[in-house]
N, C-alpha and C positions, 0 to 999 in steps of 0.2 A: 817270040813269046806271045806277040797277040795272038798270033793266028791258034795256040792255045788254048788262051785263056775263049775266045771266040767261040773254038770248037767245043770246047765243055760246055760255057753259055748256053749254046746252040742246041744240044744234046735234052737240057736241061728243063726249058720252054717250052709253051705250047708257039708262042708265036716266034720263031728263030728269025724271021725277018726284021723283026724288032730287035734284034739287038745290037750292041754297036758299042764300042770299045774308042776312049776319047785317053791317048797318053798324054803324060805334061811331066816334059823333064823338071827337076829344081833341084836344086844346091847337093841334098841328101840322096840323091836316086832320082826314079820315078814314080809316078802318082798314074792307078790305072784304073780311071772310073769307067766300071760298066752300068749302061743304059738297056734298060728292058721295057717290055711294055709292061703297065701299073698292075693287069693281071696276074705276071708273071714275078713279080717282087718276090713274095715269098718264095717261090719255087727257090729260087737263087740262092735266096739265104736259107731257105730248110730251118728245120726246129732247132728255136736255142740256136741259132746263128751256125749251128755243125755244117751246113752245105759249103756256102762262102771260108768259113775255114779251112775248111777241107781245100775247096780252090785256092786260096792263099798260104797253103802249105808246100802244093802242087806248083805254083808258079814260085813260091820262093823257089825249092829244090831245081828247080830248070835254069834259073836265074843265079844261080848260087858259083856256077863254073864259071860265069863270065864274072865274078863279082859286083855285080852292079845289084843295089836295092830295089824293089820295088815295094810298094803298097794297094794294094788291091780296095777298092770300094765300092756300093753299089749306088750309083743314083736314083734318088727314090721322088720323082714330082710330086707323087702327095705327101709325103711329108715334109719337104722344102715348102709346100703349100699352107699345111698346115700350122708349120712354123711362121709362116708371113702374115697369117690372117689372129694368130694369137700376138703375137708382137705389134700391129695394127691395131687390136683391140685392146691389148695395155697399157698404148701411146693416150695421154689424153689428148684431145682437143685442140686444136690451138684460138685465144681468144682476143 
């Protein structure tokens, strides 16, 4: 199933060398975050999230004969950043 989900990635980018697929089993399934380069985010998810659906529909159906779960997500460093630097800035002070 990576080399799947990879090969759509890949198709999908301008920078295919950036991308990079990070599994993590746990309890429920698997957890399949894909890494792109910050460029390329959008491309990934497409309007209205339809792209990354579309890919998450694609890997359920492949995944579905073995019965195993997966969850598909995209890693995004600017807004993990974004998120860091608003949580930092709501923190007050310490005095």
């Amino acid at each position: 199933m990576k080399g799947l989900v990879e090969y759509i990635a890949r198709a999908l980018v301008d920078r295919p060398e950036a991308v990079e697929l990070v599994i993590t089993p746990s309890e429920d399934g698997a957890l399949y975050e894909l890494k792109v380069a910050p460029e390329d985010v959008g491309k990934v998810i497409g309007r209205d999230g339809r792209t990354v659906n579309a890919l998450r529909t694609v890997l359920a159906a492949a995944v579905q004969k073995t019965g195993e779960k997966v969850r598909l997500e995209i890693f995004d460093d600017r807004r993990r950043a974004q998120l860091a630097q608003a949580q930092a800035a709501a923190v007050p002070p310490a005095q």
